[in-house]
DRENRO-761008 format. One record per atom (N, C-alpha, C): residue number from 1; x, z, y. Coordinates in steps of 0.05 Angstrom, whole numbers, plus 5000, padded with zeros to 4 digits. Each point is the difference from the previous one (the first is absolute). Example, Ala and Ser with C-alpha at 12.3 -4.5 7.8 and 13.67 -1.06 7.14 Angstrom:
<rs>
num east up north
1 5264 5156 4886 $
1 4982 5000 5024 $
1 5018 5000 5024 $
2 4993 4986 5021 $
2 5016 5001 5024 $
2 4985 5014 5022 $
</rs>
This chain:
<rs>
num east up north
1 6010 4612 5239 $
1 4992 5004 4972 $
1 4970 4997 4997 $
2 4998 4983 4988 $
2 4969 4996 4995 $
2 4978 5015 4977 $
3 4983 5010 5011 $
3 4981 5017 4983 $
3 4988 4997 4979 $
4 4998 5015 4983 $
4 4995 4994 4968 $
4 4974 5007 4992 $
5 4974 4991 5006 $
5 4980 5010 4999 $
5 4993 5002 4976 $
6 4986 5029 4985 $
6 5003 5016 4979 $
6 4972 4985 4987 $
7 4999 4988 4976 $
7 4985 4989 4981 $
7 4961 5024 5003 $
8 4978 4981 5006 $
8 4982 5027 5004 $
8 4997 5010 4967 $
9 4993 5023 4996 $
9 4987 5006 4979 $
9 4982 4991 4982 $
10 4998 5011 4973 $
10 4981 4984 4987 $
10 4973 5009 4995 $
11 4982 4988 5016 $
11 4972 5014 4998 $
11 4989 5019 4983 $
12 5009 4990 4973 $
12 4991 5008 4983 $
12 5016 5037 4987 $
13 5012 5001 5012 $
13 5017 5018 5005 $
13 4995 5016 5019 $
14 4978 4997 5015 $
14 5005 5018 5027 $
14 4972 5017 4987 $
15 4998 5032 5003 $
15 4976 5011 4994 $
15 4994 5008 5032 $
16 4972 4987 4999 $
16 4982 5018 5021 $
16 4976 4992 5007 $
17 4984 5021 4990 $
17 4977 4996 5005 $
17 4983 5013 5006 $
18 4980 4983 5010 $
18 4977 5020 5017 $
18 4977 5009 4993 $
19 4984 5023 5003 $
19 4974 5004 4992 $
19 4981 4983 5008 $
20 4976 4996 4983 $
20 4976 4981 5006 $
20 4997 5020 5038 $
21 5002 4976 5013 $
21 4981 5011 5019 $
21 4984 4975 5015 $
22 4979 4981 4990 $
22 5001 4982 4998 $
22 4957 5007 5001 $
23 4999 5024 4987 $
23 4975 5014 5000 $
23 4989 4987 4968 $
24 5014 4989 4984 $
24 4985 5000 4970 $
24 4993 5016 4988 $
25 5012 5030 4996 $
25 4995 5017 4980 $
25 5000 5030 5020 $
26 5023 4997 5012 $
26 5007 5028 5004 $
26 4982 5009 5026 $
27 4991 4979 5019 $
27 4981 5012 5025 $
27 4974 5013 4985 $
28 4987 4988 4976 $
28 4980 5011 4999 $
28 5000 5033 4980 $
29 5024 4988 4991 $
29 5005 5021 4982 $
29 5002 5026 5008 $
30 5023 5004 5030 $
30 5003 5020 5012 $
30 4974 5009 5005 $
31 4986 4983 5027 $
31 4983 5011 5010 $
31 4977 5006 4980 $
32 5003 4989 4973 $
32 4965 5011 4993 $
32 5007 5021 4987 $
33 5022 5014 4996 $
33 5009 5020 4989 $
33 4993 5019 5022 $
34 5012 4995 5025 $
34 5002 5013 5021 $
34 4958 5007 5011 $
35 4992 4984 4997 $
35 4970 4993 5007 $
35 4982 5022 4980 $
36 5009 4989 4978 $
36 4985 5016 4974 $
36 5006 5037 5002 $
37 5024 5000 5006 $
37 5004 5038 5006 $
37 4989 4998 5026 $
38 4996 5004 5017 $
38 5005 5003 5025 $
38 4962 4993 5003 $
39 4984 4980 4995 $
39 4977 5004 5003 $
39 4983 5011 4983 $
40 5010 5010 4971 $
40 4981 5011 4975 $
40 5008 5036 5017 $
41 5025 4995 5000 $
41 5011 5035 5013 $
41 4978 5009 5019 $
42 5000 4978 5022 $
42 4973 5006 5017 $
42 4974 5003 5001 $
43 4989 4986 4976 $
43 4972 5003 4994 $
43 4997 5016 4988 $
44 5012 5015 4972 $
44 5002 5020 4984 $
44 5007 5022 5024 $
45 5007 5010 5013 $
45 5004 5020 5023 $
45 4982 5000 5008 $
46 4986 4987 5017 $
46 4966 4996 5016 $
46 4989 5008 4987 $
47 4995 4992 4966 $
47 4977 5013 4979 $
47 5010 5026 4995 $
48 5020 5015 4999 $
48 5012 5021 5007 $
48 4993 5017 5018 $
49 5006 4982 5020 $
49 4978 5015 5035 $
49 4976 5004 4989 $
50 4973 4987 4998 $
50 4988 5003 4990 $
50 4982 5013 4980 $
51 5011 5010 4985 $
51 4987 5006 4969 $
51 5008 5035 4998 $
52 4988 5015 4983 $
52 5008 5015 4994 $
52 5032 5007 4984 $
53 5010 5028 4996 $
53 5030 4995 4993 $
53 4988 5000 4970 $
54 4982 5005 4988 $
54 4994 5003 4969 $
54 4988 4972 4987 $
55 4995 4993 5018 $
55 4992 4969 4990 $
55 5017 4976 5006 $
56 5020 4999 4971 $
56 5019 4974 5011 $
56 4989 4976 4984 $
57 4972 4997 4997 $
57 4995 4974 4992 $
57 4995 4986 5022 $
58 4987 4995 5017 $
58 5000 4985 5023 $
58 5037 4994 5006 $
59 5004 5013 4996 $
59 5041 4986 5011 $
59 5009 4979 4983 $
60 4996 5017 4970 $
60 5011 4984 4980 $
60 4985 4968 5003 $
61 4973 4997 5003 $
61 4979 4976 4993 $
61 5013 4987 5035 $
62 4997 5012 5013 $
62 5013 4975 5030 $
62 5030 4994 4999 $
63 5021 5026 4987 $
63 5022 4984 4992 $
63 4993 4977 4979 $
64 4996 4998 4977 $
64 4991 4985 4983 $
64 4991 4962 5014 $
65 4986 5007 5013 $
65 4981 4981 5013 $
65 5016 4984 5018 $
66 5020 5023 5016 $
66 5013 4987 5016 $
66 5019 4981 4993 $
67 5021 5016 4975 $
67 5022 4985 4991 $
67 4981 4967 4989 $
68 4972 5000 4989 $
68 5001 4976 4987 $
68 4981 4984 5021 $
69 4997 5012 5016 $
69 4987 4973 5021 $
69 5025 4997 5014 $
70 5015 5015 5010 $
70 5023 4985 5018 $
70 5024 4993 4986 $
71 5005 4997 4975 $
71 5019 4982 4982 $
71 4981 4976 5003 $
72 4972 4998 4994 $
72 4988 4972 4998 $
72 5003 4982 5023 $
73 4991 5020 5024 $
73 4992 4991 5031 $
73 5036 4987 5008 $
74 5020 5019 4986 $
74 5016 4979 5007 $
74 5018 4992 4988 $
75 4996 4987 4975 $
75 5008 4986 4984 $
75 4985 4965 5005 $
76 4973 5006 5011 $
76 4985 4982 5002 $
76 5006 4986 5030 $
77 5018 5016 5016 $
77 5006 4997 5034 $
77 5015 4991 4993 $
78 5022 5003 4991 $
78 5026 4996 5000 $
78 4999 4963 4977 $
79 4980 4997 4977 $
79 5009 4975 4993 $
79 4980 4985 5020 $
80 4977 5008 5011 $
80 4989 4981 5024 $
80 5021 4994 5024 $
81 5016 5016 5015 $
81 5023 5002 5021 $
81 5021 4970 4991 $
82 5015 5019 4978 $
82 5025 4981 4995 $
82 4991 4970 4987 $
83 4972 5004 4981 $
83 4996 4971 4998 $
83 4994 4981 5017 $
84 4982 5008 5029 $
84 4993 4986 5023 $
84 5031 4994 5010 $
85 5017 5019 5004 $
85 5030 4992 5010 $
85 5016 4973 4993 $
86 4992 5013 4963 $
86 5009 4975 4979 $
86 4994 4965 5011 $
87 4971 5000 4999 $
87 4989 4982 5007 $
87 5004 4987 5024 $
88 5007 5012 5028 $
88 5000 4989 5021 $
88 5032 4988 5002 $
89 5022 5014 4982 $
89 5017 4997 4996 $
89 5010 4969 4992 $
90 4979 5004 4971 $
90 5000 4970 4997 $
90 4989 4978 5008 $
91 4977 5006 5019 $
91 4996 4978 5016 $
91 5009 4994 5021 $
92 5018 5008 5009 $
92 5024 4991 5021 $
92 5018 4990 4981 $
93 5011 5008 4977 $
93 5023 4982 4989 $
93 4980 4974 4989 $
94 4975 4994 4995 $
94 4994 4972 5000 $
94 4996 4986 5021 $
95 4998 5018 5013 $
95 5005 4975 5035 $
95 5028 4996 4997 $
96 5020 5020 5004 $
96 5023 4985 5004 $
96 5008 4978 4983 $
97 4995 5005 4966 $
97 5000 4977 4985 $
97 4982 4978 5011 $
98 4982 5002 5004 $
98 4988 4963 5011 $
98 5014 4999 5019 $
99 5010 5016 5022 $
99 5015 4995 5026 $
99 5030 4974 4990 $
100 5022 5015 4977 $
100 5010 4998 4986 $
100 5007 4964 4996 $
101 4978 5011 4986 $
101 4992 4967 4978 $
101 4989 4975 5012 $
102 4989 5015 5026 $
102 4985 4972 5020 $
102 5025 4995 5022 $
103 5009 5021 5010 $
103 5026 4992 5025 $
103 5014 5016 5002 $
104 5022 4990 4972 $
104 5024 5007 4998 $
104 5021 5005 5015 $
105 5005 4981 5012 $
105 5025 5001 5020 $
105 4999 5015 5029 $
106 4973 5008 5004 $
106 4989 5014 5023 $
106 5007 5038 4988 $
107 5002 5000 4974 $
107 4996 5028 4988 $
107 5034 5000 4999 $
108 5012 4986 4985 $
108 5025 4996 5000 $
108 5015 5014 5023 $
109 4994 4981 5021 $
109 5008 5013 5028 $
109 4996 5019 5012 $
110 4975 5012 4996 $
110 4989 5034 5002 $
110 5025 5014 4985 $
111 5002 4995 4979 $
111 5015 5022 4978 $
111 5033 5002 5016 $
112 5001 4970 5009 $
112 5025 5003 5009 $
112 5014 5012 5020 $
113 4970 5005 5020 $
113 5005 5006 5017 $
113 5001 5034 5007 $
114 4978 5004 4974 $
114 4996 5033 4992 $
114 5036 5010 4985 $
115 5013 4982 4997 $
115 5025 5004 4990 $
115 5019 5006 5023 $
116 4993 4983 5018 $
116 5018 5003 5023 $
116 4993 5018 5017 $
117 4984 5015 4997 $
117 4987 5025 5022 $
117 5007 5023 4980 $
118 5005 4995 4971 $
118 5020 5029 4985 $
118 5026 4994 5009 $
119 5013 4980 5009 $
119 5032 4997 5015 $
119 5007 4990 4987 $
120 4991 4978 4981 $
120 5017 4978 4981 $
120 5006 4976 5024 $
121 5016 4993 5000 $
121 5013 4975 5012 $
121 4973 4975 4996 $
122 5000 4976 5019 $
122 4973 4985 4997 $
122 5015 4982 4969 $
123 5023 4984 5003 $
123 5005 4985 4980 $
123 4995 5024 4969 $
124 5009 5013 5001 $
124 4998 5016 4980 $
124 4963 5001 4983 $
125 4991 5018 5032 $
125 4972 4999 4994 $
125 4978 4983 4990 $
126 5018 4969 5014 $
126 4987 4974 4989 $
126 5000 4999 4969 $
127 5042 5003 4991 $
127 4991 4998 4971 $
127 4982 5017 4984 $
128 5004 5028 5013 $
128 4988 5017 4978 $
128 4965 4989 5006 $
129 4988 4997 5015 $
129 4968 4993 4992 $
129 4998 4977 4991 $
130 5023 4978 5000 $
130 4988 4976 4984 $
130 5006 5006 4974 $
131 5020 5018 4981 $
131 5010 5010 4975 $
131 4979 5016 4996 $
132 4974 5017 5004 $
132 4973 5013 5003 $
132 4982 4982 5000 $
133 5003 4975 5010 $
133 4974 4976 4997 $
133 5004 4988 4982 $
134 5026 4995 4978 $
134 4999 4982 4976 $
134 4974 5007 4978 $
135 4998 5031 5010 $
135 4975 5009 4975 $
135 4982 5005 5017 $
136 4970 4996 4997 $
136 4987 4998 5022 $
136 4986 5029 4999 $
137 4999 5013 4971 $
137 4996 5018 4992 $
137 5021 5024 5007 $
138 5026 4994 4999 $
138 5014 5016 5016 $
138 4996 5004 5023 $
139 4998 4981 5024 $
139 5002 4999 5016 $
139 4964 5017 5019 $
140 4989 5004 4983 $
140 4977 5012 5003 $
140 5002 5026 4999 $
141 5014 5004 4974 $
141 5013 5033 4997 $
141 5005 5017 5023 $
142 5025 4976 5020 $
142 5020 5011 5013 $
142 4989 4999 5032 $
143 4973 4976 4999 $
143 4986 5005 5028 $
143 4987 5020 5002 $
144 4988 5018 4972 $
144 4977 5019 4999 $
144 5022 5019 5010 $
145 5019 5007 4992 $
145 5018 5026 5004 $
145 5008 4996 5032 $
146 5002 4981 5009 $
146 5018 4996 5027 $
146 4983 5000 5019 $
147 4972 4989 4999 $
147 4989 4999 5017 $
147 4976 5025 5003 $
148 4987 5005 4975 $
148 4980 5030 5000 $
148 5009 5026 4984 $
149 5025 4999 4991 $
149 5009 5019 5000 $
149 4984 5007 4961 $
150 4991 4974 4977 $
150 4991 5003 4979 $
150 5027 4993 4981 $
151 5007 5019 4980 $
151 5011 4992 4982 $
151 4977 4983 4969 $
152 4994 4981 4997 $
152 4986 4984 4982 $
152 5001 5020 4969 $
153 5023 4999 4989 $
153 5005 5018 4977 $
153 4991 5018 4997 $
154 5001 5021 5024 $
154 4999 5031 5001 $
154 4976 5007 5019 $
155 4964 4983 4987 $
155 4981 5013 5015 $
155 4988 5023 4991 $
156 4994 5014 5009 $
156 4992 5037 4995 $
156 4972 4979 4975 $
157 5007 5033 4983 $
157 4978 4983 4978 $
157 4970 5025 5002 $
158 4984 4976 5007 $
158 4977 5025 5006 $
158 4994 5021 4983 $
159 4993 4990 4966 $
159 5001 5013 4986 $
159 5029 5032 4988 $
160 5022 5000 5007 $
160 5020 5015 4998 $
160 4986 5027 5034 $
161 4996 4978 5022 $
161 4993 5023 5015 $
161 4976 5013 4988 $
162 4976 4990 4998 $
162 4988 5015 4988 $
162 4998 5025 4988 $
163 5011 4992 4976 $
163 5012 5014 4977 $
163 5015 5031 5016 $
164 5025 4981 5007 $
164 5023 5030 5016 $
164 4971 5022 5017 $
165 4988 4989 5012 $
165 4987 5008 5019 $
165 4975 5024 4989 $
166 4991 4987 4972 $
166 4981 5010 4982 $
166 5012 5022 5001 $
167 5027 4998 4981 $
167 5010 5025 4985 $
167 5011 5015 5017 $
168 5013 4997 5017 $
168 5018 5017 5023 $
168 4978 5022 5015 $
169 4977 4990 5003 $
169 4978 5007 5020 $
169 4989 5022 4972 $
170 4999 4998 4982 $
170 4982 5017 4981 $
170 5025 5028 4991 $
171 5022 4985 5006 $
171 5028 5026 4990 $
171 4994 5017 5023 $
172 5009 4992 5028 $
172 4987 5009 5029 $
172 4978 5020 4994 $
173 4982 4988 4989 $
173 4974 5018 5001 $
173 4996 5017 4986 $
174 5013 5005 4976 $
174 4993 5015 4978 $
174 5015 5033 5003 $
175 5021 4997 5016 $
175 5011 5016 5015 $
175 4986 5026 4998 $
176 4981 4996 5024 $
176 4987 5025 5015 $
176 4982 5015 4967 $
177 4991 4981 4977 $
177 4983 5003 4987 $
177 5012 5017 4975 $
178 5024 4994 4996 $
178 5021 5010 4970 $
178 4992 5032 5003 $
179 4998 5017 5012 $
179 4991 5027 4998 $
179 4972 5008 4996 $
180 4990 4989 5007 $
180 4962 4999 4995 $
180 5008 4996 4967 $
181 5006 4979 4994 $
181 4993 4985 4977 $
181 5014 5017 4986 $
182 5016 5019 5003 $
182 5010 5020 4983 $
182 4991 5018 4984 $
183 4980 5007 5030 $
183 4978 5023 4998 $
183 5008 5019 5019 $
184 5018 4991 5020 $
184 5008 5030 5020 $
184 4976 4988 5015 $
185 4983 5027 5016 $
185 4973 4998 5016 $
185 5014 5008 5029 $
186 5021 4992 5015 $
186 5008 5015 5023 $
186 5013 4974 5009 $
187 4984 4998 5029 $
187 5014 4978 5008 $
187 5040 4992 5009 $
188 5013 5026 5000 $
188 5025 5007 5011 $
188 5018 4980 4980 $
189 4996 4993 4973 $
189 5022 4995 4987 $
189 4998 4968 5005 $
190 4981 4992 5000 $
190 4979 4964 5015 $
190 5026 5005 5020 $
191 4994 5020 5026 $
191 5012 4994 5021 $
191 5031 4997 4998 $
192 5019 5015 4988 $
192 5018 4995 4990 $
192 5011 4983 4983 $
193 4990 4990 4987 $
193 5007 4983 4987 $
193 4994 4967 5018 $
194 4979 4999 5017 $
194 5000 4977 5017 $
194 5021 5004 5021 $
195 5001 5017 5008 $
195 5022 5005 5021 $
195 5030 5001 4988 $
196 4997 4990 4974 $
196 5024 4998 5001 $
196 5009 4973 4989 $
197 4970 4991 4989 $
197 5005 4971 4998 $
197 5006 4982 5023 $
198 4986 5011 5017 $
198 5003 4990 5030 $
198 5025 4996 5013 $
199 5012 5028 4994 $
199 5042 4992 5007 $
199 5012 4984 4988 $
200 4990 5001 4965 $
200 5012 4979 4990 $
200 4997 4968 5002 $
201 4978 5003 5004 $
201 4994 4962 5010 $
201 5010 4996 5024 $
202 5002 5018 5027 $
202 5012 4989 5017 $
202 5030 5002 4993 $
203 5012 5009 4992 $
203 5028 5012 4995 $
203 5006 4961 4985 $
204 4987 4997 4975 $
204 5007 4979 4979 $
204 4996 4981 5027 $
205 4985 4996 5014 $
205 4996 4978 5020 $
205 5020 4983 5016 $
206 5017 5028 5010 $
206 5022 4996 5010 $
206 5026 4985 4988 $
207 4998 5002 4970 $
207 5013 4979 4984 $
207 5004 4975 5002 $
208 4986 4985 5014 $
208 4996 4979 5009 $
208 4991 4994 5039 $
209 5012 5020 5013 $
209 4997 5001 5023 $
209 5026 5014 5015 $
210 5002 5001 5028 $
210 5020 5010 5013 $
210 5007 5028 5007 $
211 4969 5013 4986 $
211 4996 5030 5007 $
211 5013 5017 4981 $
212 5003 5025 5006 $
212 5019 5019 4979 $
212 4969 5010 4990 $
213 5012 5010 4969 $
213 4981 5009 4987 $
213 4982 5020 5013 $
214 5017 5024 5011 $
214 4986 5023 5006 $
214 4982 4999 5022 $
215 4994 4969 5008 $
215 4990 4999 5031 $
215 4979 4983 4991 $
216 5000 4983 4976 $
216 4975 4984 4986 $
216 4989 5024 4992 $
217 5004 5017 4984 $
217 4990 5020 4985 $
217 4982 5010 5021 $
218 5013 5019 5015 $
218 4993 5012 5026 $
218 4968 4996 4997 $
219 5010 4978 5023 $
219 4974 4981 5004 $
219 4975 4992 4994 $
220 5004 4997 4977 $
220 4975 4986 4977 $
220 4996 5023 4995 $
221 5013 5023 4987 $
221 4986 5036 5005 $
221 4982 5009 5030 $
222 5016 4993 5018 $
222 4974 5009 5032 $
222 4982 4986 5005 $
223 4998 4975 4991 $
223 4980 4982 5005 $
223 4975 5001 4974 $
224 5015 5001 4968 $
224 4981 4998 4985 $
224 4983 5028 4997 $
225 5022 5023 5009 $
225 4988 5030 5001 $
225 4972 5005 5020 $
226 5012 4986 5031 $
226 4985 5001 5019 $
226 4970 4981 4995 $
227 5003 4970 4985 $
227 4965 5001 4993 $
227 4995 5015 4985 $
228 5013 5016 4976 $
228 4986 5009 4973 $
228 4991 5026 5015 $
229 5016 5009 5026 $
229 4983 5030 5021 $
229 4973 4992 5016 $
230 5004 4968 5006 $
230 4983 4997 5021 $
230 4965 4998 4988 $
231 5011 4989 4972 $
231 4975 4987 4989 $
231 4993 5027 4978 $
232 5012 5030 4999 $
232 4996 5014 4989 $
232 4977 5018 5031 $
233 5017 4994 5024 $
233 4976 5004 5014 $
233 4970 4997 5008 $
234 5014 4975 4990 $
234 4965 4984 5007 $
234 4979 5003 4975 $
235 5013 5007 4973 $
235 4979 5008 4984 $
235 4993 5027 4998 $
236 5017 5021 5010 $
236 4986 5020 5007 $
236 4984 5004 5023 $
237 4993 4983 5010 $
237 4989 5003 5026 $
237 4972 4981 4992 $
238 5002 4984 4985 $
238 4980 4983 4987 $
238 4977 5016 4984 $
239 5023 5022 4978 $
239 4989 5013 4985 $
239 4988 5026 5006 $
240 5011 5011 5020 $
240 4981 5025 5011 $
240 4975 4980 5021 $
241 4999 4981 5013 $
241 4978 4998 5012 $
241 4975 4991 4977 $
242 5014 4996 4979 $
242 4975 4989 4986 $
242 4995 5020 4972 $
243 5004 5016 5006 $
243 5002 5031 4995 $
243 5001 5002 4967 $
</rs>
């Protein structure tokens, strides 16, 4: 009895999809969120070390300072980073286009052969890269993806990192500051309230990773706790020698 092989599905029909992880929006986003609590928490603590407990202007003015130089410092990193990326990006897909357009049948045979090392059959592999060379523009598309690993369509847009990176990093930072700016003068509710932003960004992290929440959380709490103690040391130790 001969086998009845079952019609495949229709693409368009099938749901599934994946999060950006591709680094357009969401790498900078996390981490400047993650960056912005986690280093304003620390400097505001040091001026803490430091300062008397009745004087919380020095906290408030270095939180302040901090959130808007390190939203700038890396808003300004992050579109210098991904646009240099951008760019080198595309100057490899214009080599491959002159490569392309000057010796065709030499590229042709690359693709075919990059077909036959995913386990396509050679006759097969033949047709599918000469059906990729009818458009030479396609066929450019499909060398950038096969050979450096560039999707053409989908390059990280410097400006969007930016941006994510701006705002993520200033939410991050403003954290440790929402109790000052209240008018509570005691550093404890700062500490609590960063420490718990801290569980939550690692916790949300894991949303998009293999880790369980309570172990991202954890984490980003011992680590962001442990500079916001370390650098609470060093400004008291700053601030009594300079009396």
């Amino acid at each position: 009895m001969t086998d009845v092989q079952e019609p495949l599905p229709d693409p368009a029909k099938i749901e599934h999809e994946h999060p950006d992880v591709t680094g357009g929006w969401l790498r900078p986003a996390v981490f400047g969120a993650m960056d912005g609590l986690v280093s304003n928490f620390a400097l505001m603590m040091g001026v803490v070390g430091g300062s008397t407990a009745s004087d919380t202007k020095p906290v408030v003015l270095a939180g302040l300072a901090g959130l808007a130089a390190g939203a700038f410092s890396m808003a300004a990193g992050e579109y210098t980073s991904v646009a240099s990326q951008r760019e080198f990006a595309l100057k490899q897909v214009d080599i491959e286009r002159h490569e392309i357009l000057t010796n065709e049948r030499a590229e042709e045979a690359e693709l075919a052969a990059m077909f036959v090392d995913k386990g396509i059959d050679e006759d097969t592999a033949r047709e599918m890269a000469r059906e990729v060379h009818q458009d030479p523009e396609n066929a450019v598309k499909v060398h950038a993806r096969e050979e450096f690993g560039v999707d053409t369509d989908d390059l990280a847009s410097p400006m969007l990192a930016a941006g994510s990176s701006f705002v993520s990093f200033a939410i991050g930072a403003v954290i440790p500051l929402l109790s000052y700016l209240v008018g509570i003068e005691t550093a404890w509710p700062a500490i609590v309230l960063s420490l718990i932003g801290l569980f939550a960004c690692g916790a949300v992290v894991t949303r998009v990773t293999a880790r369980t929440w309570w172990f991202g959380g954890i984490r980003q709490l011992v680590l962001g706790g442990a500079a916001a103690g370390l650098t609470y040391l060093v400004g008291e130790a700053v601030g009594a020698s300079l009396g």
